[in-house]
N, C-alpha and C positions, 0 to 999 in steps of 0.2 A: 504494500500500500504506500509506503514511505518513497519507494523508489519511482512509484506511477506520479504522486507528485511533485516530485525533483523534477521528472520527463516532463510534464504537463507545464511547469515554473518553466524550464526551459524554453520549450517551443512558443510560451505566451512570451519569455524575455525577444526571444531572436523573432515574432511576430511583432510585436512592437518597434522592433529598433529596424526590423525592414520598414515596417509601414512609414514611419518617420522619415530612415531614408526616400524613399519612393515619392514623399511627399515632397521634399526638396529638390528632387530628378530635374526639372526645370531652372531653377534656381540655380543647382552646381552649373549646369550645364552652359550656361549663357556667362558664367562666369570663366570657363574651365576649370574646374574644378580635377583634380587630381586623386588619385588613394593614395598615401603615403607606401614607400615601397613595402612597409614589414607586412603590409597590408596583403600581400602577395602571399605570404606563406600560413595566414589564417584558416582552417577550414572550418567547414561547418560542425556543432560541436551532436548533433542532435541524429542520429545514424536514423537512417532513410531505409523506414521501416511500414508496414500497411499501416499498425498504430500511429506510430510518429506522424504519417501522411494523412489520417482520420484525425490525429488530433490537430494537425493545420489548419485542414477545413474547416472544425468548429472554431477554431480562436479564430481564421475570419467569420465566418460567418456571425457570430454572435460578439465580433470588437471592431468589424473592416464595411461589410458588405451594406451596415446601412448609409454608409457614407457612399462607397467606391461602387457599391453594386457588386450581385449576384456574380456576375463576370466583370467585374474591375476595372468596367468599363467609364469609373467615375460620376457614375446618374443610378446613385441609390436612394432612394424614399425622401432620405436625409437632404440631398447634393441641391434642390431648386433654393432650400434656404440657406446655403452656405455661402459664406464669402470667405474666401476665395475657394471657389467650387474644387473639389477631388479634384485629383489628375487620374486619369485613364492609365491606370499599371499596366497596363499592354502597350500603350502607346512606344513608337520608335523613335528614341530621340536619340544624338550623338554621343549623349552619357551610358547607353544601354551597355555597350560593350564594356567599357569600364566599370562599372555595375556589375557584371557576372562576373568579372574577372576579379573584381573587389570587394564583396560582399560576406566572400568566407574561403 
């Protein structure tokens, strides 16, 4: 039981700190914005597992999806009253690639 919650802390930590990032996607981007290089050799700490992968989808769904929407397409329930509206986490922007390369 202790262990499922450590796993569940985890994925809700590294849910968050993606989302945050994701939400400045834009913002690094138009600045250039760089990953520092140790940033390179961080992997992800949270083993890519069916659970691990079920419990993503409910920390979005129940902390991401009223804002970003069902597919993260940025127009969730939430996003008409927002300022500044979600970004589209799928969207392509020139940070994307730096982004996968530097996120874990």
């Amino acid at each position: 039981m202790e262990q499922m919650r450590v796993g569940l802390r985890s994925v809700l930590v590294v849910a968050v700190a993606l989302g945050t990032f994701f939400a400045t996607l834009d913002i690094t981007a138009a600045h250039g914005w760089k990953a520092p290089a140790e940033a390179a050799g961080i992997t992800n700490p949270v083993p890519s597992t069916e659970a691990s992968i079920q419990r993503g989808r409910d920390v979005y769904k129940n902390f991401c999806a009223t804002c970003h929407g069902e597919r993260a397409r940025g127009n969730g329930p939430l996003s008409p009253n927002l300022t500044p509206k979600p970004p589209d986490l799928l969207k392509r922007s020139g940070a994307d690639t730096r982004i996968q390369r530097s996120a874990f």
